[in-house]
N, C-alpha and C positions, 0 to 999 in steps of 0.2 A: 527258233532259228531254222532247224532243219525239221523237215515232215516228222511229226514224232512216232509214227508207226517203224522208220525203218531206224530207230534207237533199239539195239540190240546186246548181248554179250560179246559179238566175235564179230569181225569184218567180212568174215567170210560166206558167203551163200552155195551152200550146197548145188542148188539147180542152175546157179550160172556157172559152176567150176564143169559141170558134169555138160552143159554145153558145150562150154567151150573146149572142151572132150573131145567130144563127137567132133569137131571141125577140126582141131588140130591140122591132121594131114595137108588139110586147103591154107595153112599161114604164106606158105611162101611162092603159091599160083597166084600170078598177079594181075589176071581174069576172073579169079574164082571170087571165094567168100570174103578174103579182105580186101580185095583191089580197092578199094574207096581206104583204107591205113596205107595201101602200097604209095598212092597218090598224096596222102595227105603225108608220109613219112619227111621229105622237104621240107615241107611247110613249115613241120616242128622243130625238124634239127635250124634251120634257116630262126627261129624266132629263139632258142637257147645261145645260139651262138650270138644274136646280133646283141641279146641281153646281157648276156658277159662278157662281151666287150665295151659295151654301154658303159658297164658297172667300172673296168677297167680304167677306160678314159676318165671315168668319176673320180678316181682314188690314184694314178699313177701321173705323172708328166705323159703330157701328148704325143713328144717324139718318143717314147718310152713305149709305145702301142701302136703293134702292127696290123692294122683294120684287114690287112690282104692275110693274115695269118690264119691259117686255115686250122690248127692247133690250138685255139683257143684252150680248148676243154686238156690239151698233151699234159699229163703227169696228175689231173685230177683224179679223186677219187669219186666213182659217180655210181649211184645204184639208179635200178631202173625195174622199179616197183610191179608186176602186173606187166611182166614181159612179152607174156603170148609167146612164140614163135623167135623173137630174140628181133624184128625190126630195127626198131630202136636201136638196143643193147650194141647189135653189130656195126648201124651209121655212130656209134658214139664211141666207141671200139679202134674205130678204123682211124676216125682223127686224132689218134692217142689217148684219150680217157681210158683210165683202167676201172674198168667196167664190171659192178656184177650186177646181173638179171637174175630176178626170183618172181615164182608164180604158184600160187595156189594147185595148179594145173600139171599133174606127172606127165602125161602126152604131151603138155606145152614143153614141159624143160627137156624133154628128149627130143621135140623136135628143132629148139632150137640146139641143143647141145652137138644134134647132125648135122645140122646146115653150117654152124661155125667150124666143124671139125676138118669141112671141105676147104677150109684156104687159114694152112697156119701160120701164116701170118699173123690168126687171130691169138692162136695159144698164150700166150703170154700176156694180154691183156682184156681178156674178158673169161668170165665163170659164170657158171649158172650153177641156181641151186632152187630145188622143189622145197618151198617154205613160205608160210604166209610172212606179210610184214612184222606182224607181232613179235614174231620168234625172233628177228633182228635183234629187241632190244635187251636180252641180257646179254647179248653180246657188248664188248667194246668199242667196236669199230662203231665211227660215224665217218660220213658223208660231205665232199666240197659241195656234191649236188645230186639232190634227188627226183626224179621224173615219173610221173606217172599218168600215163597218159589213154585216156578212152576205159579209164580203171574206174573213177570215183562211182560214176553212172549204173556200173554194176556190183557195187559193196554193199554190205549191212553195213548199219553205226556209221555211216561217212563221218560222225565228228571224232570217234574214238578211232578211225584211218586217217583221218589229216590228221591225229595229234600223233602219232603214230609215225606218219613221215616227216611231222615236224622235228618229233625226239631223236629221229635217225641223222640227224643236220649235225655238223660240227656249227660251233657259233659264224657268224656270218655264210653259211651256206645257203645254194640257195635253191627253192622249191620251184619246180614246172609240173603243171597236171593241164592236160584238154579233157575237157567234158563238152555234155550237151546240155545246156537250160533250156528248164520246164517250163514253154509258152506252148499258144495255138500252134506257132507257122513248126516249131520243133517237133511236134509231134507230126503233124503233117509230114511235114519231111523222111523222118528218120523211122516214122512205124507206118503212118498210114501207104506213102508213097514206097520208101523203098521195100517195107518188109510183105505189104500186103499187093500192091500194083505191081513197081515192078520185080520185084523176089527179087532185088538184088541181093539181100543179106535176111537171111533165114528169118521165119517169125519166131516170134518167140526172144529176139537179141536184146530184144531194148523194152524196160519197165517204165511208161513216163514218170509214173511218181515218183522215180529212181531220180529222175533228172535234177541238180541244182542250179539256180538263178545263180548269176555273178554276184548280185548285192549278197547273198546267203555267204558265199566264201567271204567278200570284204570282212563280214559283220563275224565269223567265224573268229579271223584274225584280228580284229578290231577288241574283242576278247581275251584273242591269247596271249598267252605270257609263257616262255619259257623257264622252265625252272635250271637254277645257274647254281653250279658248288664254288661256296667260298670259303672263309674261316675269319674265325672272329675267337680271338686270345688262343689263338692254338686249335680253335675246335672249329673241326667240319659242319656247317650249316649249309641250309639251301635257300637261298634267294630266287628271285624272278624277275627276269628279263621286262624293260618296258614291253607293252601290248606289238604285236609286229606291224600291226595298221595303226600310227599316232593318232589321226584322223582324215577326213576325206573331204575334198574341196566340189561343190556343187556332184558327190554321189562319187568322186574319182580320187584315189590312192594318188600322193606324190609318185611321181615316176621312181623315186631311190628306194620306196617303201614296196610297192605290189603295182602292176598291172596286169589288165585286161584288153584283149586284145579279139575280135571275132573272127572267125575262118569262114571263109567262101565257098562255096563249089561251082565250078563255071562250066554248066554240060557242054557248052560247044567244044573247048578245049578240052576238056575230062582232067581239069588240075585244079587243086587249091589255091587259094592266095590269102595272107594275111590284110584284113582290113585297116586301112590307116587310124590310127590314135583319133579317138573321139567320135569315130563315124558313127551316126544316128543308127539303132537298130541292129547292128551288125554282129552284136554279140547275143541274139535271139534265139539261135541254134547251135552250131559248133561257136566253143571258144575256147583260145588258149589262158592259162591263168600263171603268172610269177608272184611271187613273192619271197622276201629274203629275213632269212634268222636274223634276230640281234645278234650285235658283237659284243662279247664277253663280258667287259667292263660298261655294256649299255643298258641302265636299270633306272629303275625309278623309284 
């Protein structure tokens, strides 16, 4: 399924946490080292939100869902895996989601822990905490939704890190990660152009072999099964959730189950866009990915 070299013990890679170290300071210069996340930040919150309202319209009465509601995510509980600098964390924050960001990265968590501390507003509904994902799960707490975005690309064991933020899910919660898939035109792009041409993002950022293909995630969840506590004569047993990808019609997840979607970069304008459902190609280099837990009583 996945390259089996980066099947590892731990999620964690030492030389990219200690990277992205050294950049820290540059997360929130929107010229500097991540201006190409500052511009893609829209992109993302723009594709969680339209997706859970999607989801919304699926399962509530139509006059029941305010498409102009800008709250969507108000009162969820959202973690946001591989924070960096707190991007994310704070657009997810501000529309009400109570929000925590966690990162591998001590430099990362104080510097977003600074920038949120400047408008508190924020206080009350976002935290940060220096901790990989693992450490989450002897905790209790799970997740309406968890995101992890520009993360999977630079993990050890990507299958032992999606199971990881899959377990973080309450049942029907639901998973966003953007990666970049391993083809020709991606590596072009994302090492050969930006990191060696034009230095826009440091070399050394991006491993291609690190990179996953869409079909690799499908076929991930295609897989998986969540393991579910029930009881049977009194006694605590574990069960498993049907697979989260039932199956997939010409290579494509029902829209209720997962999609893929690919992200653009349009140098004239200097902005992202979300590629329309099904466009040939489009998911080659950047792409965002959904997919949603089973619901409780949904097993096989």
């Amino acid at each position: 399924m996945f390259p089996t070299r980066l099947l590892r013990s731990s999620t964690v890679n030492a030389n990219e946490i200690a990277h992205f170290s050294r950049l820290s300071a540059e997360w929130w210069n929107e010229r500097g080292e991540f201006s190409f996340l500052h511009k893609m930040n829209p992109v993302r919150m723009q594709f969680i939100r339209e997706k859970l309202l999607e989801t919304a319209y699926d399962e509530q009465l139509e006059e029941a869902v305010d498409a102009k509601k800008v709250g969507i995510l108000e009162g969820l509980d959202v973690l946001d895996v591989g924070c960096g600098g707190g991007l994310l964390s704070e657009s997810l924050a501000r529309i009400g989601a109570r929000t925590t960001g966690i990162d591998a990265s001590e430099s990362n968590i104080s510097i977003a822990q600074h920038h949120a501390s400047l408008d508190p507003r924020l206080a009350s509904n976002l935290t940060y905490k220096h901790a990989p994902a693992e450490s989450l799960l002897t905790q209790s707490k799970r997740y309406d939704v968890v995101c992890s975005m520009e993360v999977l690309e630079h993990v050890d064991n990507p299958s032992m890190f999606l199971k990881t933020c899959a377990e973080l899910l309450k049942p029907s919660g639901h998973l966003f990660l953007s990666t970049i898939s391993r083809t020709p035109l991606s590596y072009f792009l994302t090492i050969f152009m930006a990191e060696k041409v034009l230095r826009e993002v440091a070399d050394g950022t991006h491993t291609y072999s690190k990179y996953l293909k869409p079909s690799e995630l499908l076929e991930f969840f295609q897989l998986y099964r969540s393991s579910l506590p029930s009881s049977v004569n009194g006694d605590s047993v574990q069960t498993q959730s049907r697979p989260w990808i039932t199956r997939l019609y010409s290579g494509e997840p029902t829209r209720k189950e997962a999609e893929v979607r690919g992200m653009i970069y349009n140098p004239l304008s200097a902005s992202w866009v979300i590629a329309p459902r099904g466009a040939w190609g489009a998911a080659e280099c950047n792409y965002l990915f959904w997919v949603r837990k089973p619901a409780l009583n949904d097993t096989l």
